[in-house]
N, CA, C and O atoms as a GROMACS GRO file, in nm:
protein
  604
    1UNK      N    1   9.150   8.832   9.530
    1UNK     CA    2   9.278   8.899   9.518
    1UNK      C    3   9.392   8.807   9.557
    1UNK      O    4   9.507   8.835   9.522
    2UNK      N    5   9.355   8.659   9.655
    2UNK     CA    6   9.442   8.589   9.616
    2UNK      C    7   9.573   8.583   9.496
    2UNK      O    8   9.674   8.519   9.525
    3UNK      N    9   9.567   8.624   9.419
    3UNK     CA   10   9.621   8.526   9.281
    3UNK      C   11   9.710   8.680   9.270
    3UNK      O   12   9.790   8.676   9.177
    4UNK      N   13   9.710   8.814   9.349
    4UNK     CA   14   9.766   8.912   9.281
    4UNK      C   15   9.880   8.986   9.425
    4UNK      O   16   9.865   8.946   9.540
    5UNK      N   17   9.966   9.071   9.396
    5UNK     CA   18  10.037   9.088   9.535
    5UNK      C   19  10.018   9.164   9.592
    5UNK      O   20   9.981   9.277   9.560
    6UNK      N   21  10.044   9.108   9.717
    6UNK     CA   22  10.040   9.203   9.853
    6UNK      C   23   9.992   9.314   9.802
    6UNK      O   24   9.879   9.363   9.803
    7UNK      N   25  10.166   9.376   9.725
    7UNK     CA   26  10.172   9.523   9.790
    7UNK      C   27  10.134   9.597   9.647
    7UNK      O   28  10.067   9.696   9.676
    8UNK      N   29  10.150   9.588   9.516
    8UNK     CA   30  10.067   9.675   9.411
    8UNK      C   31   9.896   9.658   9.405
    8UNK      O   32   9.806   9.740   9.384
    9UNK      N   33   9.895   9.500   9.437
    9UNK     CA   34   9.742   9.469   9.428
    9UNK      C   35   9.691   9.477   9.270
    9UNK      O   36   9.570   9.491   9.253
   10UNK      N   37   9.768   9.470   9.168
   10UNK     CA   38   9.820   9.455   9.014
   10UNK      C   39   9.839   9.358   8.942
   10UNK      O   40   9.752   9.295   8.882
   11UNK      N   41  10.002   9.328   8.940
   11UNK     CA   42  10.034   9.204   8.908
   11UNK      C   43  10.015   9.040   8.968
   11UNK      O   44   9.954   9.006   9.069
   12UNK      N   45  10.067   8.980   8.900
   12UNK     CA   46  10.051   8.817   8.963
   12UNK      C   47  10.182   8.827   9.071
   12UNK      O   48  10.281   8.899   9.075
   13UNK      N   49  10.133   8.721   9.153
   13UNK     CA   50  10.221   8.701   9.245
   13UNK      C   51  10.318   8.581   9.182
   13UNK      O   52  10.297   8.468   9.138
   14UNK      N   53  10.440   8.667   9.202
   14UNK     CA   54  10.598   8.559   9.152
   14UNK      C   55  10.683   8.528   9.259
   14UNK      O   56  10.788   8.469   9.234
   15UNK      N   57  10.647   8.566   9.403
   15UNK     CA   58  10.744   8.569   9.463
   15UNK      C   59  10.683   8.524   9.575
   15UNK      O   60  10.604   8.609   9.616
   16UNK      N   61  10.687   8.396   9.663
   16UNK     CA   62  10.644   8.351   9.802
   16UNK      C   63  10.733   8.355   9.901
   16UNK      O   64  10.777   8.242   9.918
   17UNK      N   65  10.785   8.438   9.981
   17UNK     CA   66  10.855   8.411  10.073
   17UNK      C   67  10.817   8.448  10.184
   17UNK      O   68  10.738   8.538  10.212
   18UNK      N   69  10.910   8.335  10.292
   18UNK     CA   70  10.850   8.399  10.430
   18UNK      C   71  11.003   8.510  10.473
   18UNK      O   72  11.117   8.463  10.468
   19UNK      N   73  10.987   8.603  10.500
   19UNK     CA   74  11.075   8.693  10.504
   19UNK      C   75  11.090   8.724  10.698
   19UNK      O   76  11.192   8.776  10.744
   20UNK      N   77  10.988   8.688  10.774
   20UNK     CA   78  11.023   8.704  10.891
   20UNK      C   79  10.933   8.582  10.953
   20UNK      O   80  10.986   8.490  11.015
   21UNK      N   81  10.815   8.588  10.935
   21UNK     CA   82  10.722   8.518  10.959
   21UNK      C   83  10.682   8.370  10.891
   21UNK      O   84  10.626   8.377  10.782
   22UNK      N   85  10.704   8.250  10.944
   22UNK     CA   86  10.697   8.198  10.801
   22UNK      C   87  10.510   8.156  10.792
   22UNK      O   88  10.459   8.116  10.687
   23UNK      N   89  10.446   8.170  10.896
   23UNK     CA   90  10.336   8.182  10.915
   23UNK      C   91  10.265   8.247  10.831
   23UNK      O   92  10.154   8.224  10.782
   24UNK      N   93  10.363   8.359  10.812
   24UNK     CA   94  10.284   8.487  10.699
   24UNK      C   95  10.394   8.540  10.636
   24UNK      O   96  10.478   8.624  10.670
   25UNK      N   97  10.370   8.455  10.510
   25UNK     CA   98  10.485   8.478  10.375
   25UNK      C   99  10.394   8.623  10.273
   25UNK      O  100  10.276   8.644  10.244
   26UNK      N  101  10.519   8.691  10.248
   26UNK     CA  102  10.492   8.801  10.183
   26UNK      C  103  10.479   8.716  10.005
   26UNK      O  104  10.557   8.627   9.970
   27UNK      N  105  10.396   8.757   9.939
   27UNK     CA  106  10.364   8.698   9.799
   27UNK      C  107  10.298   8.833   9.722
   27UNK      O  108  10.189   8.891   9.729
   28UNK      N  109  10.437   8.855   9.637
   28UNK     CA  110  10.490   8.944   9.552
   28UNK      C  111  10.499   8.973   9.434
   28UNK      O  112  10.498   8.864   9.377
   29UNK      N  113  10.505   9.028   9.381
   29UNK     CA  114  10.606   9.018   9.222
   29UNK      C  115  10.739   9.102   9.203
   29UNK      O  116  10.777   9.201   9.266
   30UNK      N  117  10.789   9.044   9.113
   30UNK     CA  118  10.925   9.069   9.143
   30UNK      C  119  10.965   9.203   9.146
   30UNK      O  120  11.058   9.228   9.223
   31UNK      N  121  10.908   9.316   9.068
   31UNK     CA  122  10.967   9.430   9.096
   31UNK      C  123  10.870   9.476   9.245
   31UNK      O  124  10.874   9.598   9.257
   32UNK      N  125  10.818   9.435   9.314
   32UNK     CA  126  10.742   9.483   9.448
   32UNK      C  127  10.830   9.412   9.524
   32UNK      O  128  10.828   9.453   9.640
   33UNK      N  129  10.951   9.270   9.497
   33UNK     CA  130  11.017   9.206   9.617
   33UNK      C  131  11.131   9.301   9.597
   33UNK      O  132  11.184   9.344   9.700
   34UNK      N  133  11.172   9.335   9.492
   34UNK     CA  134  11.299   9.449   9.480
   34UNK      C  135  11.286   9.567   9.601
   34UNK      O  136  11.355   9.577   9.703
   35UNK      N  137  11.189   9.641   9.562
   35UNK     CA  138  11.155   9.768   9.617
   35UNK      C  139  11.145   9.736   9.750
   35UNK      O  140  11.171   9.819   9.837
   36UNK      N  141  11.106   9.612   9.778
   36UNK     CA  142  11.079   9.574   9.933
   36UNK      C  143  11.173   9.543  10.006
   36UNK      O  144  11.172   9.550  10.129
   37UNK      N  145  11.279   9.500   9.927
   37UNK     CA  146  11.441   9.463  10.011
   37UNK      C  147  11.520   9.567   9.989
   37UNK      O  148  11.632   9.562  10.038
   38UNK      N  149  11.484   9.677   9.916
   38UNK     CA  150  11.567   9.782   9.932
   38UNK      C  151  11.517   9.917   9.957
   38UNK      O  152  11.554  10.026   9.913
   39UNK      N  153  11.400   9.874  10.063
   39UNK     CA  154  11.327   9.960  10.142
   39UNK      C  155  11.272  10.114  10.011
   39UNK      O  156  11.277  10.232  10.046
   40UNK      N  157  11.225  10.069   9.866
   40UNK     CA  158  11.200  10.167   9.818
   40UNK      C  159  11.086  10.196   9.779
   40UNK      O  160  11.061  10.297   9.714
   41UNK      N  161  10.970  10.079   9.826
   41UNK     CA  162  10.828  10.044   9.814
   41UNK      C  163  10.756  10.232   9.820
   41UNK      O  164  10.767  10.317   9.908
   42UNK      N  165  10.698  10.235   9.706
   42UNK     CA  166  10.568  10.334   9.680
   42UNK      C  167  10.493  10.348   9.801
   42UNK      O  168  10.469  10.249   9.869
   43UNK      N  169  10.451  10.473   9.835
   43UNK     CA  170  10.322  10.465   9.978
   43UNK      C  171  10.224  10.432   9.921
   43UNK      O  172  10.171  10.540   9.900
   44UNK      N  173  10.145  10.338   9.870
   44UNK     CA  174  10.043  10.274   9.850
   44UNK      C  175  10.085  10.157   9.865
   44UNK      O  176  10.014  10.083   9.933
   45UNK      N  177  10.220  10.097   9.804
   45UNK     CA  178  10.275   9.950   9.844
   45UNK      C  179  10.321   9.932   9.953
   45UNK      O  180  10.303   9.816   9.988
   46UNK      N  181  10.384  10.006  10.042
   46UNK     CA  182  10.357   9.988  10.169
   46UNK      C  183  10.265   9.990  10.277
   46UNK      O  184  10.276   9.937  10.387
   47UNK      N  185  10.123  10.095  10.203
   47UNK     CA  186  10.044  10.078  10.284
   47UNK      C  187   9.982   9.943  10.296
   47UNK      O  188   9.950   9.896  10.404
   48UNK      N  189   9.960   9.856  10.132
   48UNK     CA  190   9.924   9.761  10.139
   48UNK      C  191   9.987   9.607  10.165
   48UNK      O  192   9.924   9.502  10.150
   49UNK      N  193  10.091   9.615  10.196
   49UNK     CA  194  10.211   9.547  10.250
   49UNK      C  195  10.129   9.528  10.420
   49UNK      O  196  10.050   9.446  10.466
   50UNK      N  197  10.193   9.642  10.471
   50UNK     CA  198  10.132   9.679  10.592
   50UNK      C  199  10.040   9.642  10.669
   50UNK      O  200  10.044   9.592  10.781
   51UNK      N  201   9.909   9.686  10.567
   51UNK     CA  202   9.743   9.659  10.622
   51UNK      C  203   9.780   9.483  10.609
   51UNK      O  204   9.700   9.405  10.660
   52UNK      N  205   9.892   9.435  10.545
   52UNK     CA  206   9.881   9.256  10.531
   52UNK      C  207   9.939   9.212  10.686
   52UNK      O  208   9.877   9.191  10.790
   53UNK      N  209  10.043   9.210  10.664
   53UNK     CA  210  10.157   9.184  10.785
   53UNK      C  211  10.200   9.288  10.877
   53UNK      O  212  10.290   9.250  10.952
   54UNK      N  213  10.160   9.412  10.895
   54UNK     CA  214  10.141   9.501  10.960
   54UNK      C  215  10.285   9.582  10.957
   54UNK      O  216  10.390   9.541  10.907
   55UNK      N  217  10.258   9.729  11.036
   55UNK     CA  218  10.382   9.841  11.009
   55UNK      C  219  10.502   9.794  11.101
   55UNK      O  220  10.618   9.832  11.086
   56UNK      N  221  10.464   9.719  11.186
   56UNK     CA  222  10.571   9.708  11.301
   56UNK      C  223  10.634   9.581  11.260
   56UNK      O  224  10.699   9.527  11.350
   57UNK      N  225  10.631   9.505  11.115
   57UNK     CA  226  10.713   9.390  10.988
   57UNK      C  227  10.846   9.464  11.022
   57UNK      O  228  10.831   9.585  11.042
   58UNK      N  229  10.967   9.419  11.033
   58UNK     CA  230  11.125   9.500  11.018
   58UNK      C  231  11.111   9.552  10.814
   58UNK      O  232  11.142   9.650  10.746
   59UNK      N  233  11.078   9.481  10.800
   59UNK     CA  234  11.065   9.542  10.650
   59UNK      C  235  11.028   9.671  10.592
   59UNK      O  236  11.084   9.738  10.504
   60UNK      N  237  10.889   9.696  10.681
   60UNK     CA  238  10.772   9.779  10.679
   60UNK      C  239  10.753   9.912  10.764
   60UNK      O  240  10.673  10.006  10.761
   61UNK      N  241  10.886   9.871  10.854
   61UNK     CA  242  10.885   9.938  11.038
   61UNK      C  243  10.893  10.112  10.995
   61UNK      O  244  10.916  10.143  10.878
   62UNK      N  245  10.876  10.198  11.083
   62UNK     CA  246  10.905  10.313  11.087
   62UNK      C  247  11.068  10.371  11.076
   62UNK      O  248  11.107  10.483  11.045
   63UNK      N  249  11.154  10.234  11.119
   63UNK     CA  250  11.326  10.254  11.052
   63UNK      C  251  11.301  10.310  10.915
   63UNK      O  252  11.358  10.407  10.865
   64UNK      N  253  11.225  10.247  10.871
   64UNK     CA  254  11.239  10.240  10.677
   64UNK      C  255  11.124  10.336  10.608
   64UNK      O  256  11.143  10.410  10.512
   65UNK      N  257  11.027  10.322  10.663
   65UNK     CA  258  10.901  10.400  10.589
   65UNK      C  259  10.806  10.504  10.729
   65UNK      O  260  10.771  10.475  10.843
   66UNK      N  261  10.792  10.628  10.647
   66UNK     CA  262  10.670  10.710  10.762
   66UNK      C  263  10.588  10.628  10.780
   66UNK      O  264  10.559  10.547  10.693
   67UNK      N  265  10.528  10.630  10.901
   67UNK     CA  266  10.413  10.532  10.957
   67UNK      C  267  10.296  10.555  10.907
   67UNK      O  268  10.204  10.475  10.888
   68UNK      N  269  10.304  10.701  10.881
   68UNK     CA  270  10.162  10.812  10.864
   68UNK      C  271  10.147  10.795  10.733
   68UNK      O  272  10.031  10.769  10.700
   69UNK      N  273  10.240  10.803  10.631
   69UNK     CA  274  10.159  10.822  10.484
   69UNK      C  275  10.291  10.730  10.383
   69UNK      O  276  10.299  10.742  10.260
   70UNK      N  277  10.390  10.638  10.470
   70UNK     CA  278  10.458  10.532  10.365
   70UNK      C  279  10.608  10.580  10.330
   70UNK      O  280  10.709  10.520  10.291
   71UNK      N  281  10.590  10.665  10.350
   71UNK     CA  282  10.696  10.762  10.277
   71UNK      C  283  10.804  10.676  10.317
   71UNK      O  284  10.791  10.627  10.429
   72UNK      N  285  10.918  10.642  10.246
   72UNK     CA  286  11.046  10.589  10.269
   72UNK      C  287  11.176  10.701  10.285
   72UNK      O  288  11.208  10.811  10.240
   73UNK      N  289  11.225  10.608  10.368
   73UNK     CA  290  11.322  10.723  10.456
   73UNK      C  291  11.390  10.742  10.425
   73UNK      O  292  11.420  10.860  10.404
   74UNK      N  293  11.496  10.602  10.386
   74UNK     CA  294  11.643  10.611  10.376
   74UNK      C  295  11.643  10.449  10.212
   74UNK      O  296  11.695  10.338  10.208
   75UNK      N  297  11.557  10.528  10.114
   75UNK     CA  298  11.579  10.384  10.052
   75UNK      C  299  11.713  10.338   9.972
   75UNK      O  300  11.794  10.430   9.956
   76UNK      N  301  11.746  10.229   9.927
   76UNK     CA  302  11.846  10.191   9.871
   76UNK      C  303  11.852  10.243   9.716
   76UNK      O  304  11.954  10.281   9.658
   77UNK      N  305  11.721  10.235   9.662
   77UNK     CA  306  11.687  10.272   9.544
   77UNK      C  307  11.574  10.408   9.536
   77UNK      O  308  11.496  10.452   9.621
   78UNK      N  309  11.606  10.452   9.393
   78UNK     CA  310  11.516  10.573   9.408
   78UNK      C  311  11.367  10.517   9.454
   78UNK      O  312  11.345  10.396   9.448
   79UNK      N  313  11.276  10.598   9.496
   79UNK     CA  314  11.133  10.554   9.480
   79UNK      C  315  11.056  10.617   9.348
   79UNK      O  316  11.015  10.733   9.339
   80UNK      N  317  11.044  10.479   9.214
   80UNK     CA  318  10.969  10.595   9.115
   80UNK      C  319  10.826  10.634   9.092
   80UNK      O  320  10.772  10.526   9.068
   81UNK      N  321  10.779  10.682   9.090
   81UNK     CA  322  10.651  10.729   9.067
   81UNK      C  323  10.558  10.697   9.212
   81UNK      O  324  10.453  10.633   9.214
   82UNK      N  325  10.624  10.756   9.322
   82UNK     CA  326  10.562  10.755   9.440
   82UNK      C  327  10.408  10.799   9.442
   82UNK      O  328  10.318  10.737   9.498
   83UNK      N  329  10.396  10.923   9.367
   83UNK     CA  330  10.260  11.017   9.347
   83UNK      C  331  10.198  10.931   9.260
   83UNK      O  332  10.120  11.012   9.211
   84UNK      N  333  10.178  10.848   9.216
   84UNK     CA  334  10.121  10.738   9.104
   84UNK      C  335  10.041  10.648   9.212
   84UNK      O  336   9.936  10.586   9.196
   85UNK      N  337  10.118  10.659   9.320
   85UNK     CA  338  10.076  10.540   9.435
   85UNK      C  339  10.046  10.587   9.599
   85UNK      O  340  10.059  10.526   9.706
   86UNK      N  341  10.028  10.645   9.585
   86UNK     CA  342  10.004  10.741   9.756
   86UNK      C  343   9.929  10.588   9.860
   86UNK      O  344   9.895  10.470   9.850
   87UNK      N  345   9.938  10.687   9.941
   87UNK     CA  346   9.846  10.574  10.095
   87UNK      C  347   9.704  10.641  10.074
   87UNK      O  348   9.678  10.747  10.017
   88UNK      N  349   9.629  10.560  10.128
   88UNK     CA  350   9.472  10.624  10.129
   88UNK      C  351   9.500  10.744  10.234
   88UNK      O  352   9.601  10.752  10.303
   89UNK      N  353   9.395  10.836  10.236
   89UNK     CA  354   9.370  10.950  10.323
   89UNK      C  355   9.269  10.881  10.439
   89UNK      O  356   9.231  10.765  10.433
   90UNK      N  357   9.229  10.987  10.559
   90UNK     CA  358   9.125  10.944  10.619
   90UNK      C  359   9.033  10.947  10.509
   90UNK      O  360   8.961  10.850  10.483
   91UNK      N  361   9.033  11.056  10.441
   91UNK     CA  362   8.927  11.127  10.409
   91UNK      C  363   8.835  11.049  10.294
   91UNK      O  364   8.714  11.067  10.282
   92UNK      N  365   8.930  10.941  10.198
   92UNK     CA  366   8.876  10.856  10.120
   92UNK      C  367   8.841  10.686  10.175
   92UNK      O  368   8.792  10.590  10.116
   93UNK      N  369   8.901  10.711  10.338
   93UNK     CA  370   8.851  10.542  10.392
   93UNK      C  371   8.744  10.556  10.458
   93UNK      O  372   8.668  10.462  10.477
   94UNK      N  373   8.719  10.692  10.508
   94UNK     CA  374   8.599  10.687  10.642
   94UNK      C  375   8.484  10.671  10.635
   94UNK      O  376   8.414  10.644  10.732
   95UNK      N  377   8.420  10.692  10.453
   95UNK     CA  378   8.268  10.601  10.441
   95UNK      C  379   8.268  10.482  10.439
   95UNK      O  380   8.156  10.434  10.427
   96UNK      N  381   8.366  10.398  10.447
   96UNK     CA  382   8.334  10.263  10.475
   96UNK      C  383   8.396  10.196  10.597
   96UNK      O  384   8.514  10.161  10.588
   97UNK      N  385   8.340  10.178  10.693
   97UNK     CA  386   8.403  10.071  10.797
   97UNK      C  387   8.511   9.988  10.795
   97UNK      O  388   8.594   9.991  10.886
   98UNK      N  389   8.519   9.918  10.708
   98UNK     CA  390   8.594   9.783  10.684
   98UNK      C  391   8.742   9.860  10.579
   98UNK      O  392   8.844   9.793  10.568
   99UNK      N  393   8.735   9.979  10.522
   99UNK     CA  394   8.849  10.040  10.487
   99UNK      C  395   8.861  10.129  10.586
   99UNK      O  396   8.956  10.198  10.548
  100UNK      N  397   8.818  10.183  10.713
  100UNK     CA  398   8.827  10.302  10.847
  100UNK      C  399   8.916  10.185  10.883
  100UNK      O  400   9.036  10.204  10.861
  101UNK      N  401   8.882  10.067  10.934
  101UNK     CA  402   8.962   9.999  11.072
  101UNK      C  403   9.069   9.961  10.982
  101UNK      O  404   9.176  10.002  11.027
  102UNK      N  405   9.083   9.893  10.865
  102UNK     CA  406   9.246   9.868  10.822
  102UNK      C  407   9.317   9.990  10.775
  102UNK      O  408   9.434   9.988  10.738
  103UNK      N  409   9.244  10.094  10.778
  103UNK     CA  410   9.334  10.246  10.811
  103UNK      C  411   9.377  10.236  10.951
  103UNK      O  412   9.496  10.237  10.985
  104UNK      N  413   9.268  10.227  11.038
  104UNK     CA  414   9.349  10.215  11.172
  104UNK      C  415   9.428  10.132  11.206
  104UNK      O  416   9.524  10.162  11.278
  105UNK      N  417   9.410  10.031  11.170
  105UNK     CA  418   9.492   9.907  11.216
  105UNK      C  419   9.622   9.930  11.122
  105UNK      O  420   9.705   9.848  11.160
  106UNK      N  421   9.663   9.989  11.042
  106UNK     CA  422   9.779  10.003  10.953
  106UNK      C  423   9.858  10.107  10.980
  106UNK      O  424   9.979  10.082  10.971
  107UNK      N  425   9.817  10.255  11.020
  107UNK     CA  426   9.906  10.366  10.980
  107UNK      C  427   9.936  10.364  11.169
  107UNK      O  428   9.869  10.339  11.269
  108UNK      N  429  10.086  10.408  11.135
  108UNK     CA  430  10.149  10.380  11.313
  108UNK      C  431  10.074  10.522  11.390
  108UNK      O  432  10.065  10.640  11.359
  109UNK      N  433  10.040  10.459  11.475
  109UNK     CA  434   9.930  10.573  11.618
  109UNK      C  435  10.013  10.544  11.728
  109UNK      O  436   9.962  10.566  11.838
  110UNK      N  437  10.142  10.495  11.724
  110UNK     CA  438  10.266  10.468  11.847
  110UNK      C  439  10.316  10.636  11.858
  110UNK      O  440  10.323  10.720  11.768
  111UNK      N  441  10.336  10.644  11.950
  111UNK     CA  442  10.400  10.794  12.030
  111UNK      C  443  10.524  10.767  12.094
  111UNK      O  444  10.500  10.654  12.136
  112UNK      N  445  10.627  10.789  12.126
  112UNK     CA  446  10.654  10.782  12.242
  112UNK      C  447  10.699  10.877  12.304
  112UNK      O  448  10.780  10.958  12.259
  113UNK      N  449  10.618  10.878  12.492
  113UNK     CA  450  10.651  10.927  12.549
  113UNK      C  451  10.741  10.872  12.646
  113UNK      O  452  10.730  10.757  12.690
  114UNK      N  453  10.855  10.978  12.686
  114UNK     CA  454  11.009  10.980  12.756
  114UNK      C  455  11.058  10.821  12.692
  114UNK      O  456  11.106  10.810  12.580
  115UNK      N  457  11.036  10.708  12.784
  115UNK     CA  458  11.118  10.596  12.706
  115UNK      C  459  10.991  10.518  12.711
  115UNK      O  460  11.023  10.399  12.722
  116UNK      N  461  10.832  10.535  12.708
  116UNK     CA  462  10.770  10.440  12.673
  116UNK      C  463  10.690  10.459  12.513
  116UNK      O  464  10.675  10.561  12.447
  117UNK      N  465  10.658  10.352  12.491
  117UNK     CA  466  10.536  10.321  12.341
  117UNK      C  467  10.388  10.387  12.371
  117UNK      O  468  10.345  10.329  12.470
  118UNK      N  469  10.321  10.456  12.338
  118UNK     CA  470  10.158  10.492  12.396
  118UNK      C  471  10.111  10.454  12.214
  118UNK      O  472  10.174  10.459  12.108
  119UNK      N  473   9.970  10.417  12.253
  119UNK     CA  474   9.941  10.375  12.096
  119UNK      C  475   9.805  10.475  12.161
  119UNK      O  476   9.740  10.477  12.266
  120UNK      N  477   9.810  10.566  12.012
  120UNK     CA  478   9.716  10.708  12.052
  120UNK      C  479   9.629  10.720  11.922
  120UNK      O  480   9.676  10.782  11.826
  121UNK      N  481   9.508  10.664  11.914
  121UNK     CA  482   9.435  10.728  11.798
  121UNK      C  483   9.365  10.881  11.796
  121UNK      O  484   9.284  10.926  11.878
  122UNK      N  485   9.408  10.931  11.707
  122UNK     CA  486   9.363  11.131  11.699
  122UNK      C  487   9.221  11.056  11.696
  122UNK      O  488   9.180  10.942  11.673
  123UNK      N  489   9.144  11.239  11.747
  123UNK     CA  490   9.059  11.296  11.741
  123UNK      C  491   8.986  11.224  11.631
  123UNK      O  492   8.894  11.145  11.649
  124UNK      N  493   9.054  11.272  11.475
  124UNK     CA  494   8.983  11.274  11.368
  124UNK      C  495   8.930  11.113  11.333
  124UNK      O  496   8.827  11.084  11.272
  125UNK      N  497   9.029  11.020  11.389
  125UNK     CA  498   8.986  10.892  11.364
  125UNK      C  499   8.856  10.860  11.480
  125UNK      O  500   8.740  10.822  11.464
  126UNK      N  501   8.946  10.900  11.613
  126UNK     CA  502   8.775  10.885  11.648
  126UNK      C  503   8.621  10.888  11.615
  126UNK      O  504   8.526  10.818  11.650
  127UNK      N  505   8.640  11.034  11.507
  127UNK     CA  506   8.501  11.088  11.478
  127UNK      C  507   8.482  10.994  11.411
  127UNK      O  508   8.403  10.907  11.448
  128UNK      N  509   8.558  10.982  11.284
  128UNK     CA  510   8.537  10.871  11.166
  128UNK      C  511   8.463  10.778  11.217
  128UNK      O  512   8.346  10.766  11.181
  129UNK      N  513   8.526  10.689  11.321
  129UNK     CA  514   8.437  10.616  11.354
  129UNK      C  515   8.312  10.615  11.407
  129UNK      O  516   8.238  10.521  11.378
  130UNK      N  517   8.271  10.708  11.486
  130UNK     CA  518   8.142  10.780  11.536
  130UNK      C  519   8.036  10.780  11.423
  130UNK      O  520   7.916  10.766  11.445
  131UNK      N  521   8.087  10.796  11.313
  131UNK     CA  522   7.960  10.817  11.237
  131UNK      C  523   7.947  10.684  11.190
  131UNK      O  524   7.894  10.681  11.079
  132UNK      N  525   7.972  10.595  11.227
  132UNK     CA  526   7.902  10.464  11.195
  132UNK      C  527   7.854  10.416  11.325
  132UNK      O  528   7.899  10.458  11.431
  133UNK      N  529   7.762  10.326  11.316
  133UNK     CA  530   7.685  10.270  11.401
  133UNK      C  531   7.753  10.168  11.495
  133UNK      O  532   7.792  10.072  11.429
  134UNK      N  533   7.777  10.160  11.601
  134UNK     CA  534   7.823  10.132  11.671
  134UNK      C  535   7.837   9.875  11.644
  134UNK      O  536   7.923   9.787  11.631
  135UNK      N  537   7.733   9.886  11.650
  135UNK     CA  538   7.704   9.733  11.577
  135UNK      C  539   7.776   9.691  11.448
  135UNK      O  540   7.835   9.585  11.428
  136UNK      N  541   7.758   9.821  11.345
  136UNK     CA  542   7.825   9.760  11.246
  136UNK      C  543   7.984   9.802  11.299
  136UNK      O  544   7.998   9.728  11.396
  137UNK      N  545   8.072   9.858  11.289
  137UNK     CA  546   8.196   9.862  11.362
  137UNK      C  547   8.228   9.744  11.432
  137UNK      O  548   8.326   9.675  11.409
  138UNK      N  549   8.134   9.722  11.527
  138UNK     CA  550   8.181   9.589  11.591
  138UNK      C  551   8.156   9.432  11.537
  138UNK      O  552   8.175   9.318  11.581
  139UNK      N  553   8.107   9.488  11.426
  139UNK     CA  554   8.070   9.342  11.304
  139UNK      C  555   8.186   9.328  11.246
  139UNK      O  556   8.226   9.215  11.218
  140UNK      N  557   8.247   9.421  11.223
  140UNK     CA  558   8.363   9.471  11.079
  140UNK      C  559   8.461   9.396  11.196
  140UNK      O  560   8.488   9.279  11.170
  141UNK      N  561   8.493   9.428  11.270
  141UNK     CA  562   8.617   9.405  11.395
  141UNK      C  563   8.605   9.258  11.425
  141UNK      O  564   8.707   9.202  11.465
  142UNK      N  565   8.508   9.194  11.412
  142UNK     CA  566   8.438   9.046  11.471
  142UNK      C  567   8.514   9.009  11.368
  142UNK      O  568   8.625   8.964  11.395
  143UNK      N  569   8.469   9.018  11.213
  143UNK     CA  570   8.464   8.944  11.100
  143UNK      C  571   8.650   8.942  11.095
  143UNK      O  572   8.706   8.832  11.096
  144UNK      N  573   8.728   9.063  11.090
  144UNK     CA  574   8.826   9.095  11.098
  144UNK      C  575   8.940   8.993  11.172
  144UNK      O  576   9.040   8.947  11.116
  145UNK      N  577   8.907   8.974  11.289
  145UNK     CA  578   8.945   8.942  11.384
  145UNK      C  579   8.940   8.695  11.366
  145UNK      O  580   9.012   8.598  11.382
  146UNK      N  581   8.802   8.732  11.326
  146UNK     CA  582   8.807   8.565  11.248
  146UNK      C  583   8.855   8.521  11.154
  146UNK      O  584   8.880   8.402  11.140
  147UNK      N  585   8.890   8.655  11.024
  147UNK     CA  586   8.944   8.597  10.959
  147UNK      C  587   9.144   8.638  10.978
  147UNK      O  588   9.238   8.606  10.905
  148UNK      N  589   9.139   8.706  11.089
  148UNK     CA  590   9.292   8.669  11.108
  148UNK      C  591   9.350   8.556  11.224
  148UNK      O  592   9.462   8.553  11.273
  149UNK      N  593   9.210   8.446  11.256
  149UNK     CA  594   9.226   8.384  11.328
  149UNK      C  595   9.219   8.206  11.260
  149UNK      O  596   9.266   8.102  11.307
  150UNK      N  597   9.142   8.230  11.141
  150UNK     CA  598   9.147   8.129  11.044
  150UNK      C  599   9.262   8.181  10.940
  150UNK      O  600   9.256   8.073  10.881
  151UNK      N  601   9.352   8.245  10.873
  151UNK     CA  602   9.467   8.212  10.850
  151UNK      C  603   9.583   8.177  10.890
  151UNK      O  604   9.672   8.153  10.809
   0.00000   0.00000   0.00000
């Protein structure tokens, strides 16, 4: 998936920039860099934006998009065909491990209580994870974790 972008996971990538990070350049196509600078990205293109460079990106942040399902807040441009592009559910990531944890690791589980941050995973993600085997989970997280340590 190299060769295709971030955030449709579709087209070719036309667009390399480092937009905050230059460590980790967002690589786009051009109508996904539009939507992305004028905060009007689809909840599936933000989710997959996201699961890249994560929700807490100023791009990506909860200013601009729901944490929970993408939704854009305040965009510059309409968002078209949002329902064309939704965020995954639990309910379609939780048979597989390796789509459970970049659900977790993507959709914001930040709270805050009075003036602090608490990062709170529900119930339901817990279970999710419960029904996998404890080894493989911690394989998926290993592998995870190396390959965000070799890019």
């Amino acid at each position: 998936m190299a060769d295709k972008c971030q955030s449709c996971r579709r087209a070719p990538i036309e667009i390399t920039e480092c937009l905050n990070d230059p460590d980790d350049p967002f690589q786009v196509c051009t109508g996904c860099y539009r939507r992305l600078m004028t905060h009007s990205l689809r909840p599936g293109e933000w989710y997959n934006l996201s699961s890249v460079h994560g929700c807490f990106n100023e791009l990506l942040s909860d200013a601009c998009y729901d944490g929970k399902d993408g939704t854009a807040l305040d965009p510059a441009e309409e968002v078209v065909d949002a329902d064309l592009f939704p965020c995954p559910t639990l309910h379609e990531v939780s048979s597989s491990p390796e789509r459970l944890l970049t659900y977790i690791l993507t959709i914001n589980h930040f709270r805050v209580e009075r003036t602090a941050y608490t990062w709170n995973i529900p119930d339901e993600l817990v279970s999710a994870m419960q029904r996998h085997p404890p080894d493989i989970l911690l394989s998926v997280f290993a592998e995870r974790l190396k390959d965000h340590h070799e890019s």
